[in-house]
N, CA, C and O atoms as a GROMACS GRO file, in nm:
protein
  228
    1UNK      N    1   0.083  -0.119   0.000
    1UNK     CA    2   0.000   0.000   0.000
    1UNK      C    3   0.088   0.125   0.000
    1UNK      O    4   0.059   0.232  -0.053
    2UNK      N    5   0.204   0.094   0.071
    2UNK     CA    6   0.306   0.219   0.105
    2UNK      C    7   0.356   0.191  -0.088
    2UNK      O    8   0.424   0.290  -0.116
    3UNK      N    9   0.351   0.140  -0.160
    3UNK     CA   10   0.409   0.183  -0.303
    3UNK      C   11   0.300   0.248  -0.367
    3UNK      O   12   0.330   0.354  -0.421
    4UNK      N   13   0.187   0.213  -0.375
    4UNK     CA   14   0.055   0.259  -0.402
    4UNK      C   15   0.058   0.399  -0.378
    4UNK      O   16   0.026   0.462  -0.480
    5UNK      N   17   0.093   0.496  -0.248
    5UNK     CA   18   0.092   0.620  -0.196
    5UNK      C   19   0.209   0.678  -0.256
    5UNK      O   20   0.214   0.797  -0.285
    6UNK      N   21   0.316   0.588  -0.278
    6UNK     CA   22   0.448   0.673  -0.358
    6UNK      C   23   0.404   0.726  -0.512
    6UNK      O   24   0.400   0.841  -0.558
    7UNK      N   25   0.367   0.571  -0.585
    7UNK     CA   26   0.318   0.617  -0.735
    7UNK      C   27   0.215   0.717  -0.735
    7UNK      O   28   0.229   0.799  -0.826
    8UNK      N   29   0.097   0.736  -0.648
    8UNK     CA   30   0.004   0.844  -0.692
    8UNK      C   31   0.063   0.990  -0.629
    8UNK      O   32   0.016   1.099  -0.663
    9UNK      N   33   0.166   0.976  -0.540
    9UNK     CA   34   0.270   1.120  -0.514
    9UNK      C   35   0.342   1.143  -0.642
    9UNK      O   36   0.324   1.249  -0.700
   10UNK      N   37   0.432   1.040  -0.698
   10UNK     CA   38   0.481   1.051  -0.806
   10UNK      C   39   0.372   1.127  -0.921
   10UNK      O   40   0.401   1.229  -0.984
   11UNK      N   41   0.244   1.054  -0.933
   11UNK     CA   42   0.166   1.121  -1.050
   11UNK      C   43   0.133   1.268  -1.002
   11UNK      O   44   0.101   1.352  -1.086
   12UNK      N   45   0.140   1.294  -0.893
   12UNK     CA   46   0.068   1.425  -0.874
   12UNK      C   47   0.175   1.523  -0.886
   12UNK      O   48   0.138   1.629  -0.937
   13UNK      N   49   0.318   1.515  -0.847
   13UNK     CA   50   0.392   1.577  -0.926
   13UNK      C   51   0.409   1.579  -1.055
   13UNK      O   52   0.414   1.686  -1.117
   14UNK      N   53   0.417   1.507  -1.090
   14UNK     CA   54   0.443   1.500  -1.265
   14UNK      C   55   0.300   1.588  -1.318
   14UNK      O   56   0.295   1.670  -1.410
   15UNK      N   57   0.207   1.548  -1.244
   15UNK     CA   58   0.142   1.612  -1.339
   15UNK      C   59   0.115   1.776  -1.305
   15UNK      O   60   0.067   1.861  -1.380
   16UNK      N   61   0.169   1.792  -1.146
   16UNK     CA   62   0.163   1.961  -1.150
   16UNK      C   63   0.240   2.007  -1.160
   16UNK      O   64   0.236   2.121  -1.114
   17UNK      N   65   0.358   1.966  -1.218
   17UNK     CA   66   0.470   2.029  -1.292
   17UNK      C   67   0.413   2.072  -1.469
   17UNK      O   68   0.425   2.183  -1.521
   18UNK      N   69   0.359   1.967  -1.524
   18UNK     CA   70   0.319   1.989  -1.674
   18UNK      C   71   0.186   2.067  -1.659
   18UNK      O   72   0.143   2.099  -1.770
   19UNK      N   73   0.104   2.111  -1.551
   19UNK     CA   74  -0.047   2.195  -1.510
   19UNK      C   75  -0.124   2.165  -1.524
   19UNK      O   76  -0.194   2.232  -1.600
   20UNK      N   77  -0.178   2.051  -1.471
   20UNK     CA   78  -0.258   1.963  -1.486
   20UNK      C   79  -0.286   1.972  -1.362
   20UNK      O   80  -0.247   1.879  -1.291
   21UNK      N   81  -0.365   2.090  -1.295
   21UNK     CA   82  -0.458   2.090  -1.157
   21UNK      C   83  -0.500   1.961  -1.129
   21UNK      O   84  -0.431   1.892  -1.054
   22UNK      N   85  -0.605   1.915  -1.179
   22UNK     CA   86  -0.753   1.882  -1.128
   22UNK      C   87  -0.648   1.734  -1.122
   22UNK      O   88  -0.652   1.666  -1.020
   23UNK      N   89  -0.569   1.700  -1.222
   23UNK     CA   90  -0.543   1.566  -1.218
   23UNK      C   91  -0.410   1.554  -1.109
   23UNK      O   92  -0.374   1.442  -1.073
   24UNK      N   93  -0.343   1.668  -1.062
   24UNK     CA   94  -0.225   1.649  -0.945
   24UNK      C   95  -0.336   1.668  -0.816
   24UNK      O   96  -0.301   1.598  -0.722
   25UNK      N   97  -0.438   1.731  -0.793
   25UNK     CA   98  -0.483   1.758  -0.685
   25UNK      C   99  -0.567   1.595  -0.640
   25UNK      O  100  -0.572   1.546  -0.527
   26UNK      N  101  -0.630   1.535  -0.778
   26UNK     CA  102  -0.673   1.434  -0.730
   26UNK      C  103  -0.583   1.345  -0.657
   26UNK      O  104  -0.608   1.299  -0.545
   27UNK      N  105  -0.458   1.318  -0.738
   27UNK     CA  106  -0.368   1.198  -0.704
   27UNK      C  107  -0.297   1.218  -0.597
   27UNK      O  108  -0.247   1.124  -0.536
   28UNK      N  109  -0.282   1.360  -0.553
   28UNK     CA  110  -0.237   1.398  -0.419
   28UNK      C  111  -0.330   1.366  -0.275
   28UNK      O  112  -0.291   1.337  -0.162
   29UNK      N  113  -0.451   1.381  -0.323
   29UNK     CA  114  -0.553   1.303  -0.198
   29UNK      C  115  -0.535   1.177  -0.188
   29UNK      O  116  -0.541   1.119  -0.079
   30UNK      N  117  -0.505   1.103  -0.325
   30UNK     CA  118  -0.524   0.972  -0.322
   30UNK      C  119  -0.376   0.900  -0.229
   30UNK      O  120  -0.363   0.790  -0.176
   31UNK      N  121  -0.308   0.983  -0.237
   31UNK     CA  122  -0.170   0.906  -0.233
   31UNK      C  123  -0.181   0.927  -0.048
   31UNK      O  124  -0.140   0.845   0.035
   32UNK      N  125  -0.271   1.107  -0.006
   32UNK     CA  126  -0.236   1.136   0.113
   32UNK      C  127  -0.314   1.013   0.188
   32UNK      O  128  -0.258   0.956   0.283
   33UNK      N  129  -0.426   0.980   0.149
   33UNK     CA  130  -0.555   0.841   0.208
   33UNK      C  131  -0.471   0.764   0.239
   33UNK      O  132  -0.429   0.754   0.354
   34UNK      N  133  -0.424   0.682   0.123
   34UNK     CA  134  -0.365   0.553   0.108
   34UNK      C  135  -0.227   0.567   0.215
   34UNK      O  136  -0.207   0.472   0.291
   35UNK      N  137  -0.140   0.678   0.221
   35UNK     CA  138  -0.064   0.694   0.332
   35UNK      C  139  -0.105   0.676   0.482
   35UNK      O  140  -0.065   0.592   0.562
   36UNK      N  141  -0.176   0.754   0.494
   36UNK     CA  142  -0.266   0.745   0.634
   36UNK      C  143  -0.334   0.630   0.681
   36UNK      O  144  -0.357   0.603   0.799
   37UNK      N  145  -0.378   0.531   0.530
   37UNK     CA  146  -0.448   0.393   0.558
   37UNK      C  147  -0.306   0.316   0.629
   37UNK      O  148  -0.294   0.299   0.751
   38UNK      N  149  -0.216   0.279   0.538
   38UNK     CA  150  -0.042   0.215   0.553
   38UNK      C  151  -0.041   0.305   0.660
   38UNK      O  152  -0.029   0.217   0.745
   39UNK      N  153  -0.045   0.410   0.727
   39UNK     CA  154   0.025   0.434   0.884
   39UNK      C  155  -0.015   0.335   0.958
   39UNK      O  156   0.049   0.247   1.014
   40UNK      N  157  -0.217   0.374   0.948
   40UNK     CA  158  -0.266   0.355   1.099
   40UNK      C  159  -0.268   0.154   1.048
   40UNK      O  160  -0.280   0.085   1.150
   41UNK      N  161  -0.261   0.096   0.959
   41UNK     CA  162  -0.225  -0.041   0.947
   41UNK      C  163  -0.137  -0.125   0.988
   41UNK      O  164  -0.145  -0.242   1.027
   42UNK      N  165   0.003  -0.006   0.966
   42UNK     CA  166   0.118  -0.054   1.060
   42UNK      C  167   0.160  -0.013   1.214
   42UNK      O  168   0.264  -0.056   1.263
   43UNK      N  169   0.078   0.066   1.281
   43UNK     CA  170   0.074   0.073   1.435
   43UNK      C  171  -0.040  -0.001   1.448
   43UNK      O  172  -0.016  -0.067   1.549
   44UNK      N  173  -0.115  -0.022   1.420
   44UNK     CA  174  -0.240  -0.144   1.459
   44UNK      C  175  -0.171  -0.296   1.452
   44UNK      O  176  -0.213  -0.376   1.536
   45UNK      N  177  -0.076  -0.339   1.366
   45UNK     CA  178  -0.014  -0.472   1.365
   45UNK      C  179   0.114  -0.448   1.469
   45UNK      O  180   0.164  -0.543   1.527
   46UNK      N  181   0.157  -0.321   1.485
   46UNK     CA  182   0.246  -0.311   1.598
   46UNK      C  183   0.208  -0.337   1.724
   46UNK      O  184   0.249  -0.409   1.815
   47UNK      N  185   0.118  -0.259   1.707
   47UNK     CA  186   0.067  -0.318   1.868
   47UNK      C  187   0.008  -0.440   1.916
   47UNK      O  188   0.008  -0.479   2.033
   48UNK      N  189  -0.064  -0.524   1.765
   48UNK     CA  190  -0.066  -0.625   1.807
   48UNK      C  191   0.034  -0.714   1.784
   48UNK      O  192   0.015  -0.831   1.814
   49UNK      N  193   0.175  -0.668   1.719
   49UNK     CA  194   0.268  -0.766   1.789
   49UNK      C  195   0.303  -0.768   1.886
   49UNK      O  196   0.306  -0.884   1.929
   50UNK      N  197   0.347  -0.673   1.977
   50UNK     CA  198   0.356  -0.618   2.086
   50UNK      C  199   0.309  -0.728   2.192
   50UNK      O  200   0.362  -0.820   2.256
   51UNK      N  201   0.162  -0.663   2.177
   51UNK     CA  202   0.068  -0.717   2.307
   51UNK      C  203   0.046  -0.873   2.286
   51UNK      O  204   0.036  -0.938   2.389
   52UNK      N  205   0.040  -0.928   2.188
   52UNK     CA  206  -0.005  -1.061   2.171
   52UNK      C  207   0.108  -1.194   2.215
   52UNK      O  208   0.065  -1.308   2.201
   53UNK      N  209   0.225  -1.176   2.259
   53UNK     CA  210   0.322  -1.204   2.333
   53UNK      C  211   0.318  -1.262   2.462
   53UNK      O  212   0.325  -1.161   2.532
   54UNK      N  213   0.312  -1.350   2.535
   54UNK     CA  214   0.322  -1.412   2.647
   54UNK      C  215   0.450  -1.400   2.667
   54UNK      O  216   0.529  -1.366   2.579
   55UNK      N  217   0.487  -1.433   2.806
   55UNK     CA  218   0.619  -1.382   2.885
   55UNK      C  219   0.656  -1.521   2.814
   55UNK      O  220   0.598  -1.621   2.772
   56UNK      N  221   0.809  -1.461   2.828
   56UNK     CA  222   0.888  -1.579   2.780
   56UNK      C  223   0.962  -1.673   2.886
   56UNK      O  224   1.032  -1.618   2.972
   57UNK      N  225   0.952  -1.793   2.884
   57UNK     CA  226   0.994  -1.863   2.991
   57UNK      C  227   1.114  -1.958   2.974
   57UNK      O  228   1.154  -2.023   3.070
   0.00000   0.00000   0.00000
């Protein structure tokens, strides 16, 4: 998912370098979502690696 958020960063530059508003502003939401999805995905499996651990004996 974290490559998913790079390529639509990638498109949204490329394309607001050549002025292409509507199509950098979309891919810039898309990439910011999909980032924020890949955060809170990987502190949610952190913590359940974390916690799901019994003492070690």
């Amino acid at each position: 998912m974290l490559y998913w958020a790079a390529v639509f960063l990638i498109i949204s530059l490329v394309a607001g370098l050549l002025g292409f508003g509507v199509i950098a502003s979309a891919s810039a939401g898309i990439a910011k979502i999909l980032f924020i999805i890949f955060l809170v995905l990987f502190l949610v499996f952190l913590v359940r690696g974390t916690m799901g651990r019994g003492p070690v004996a």
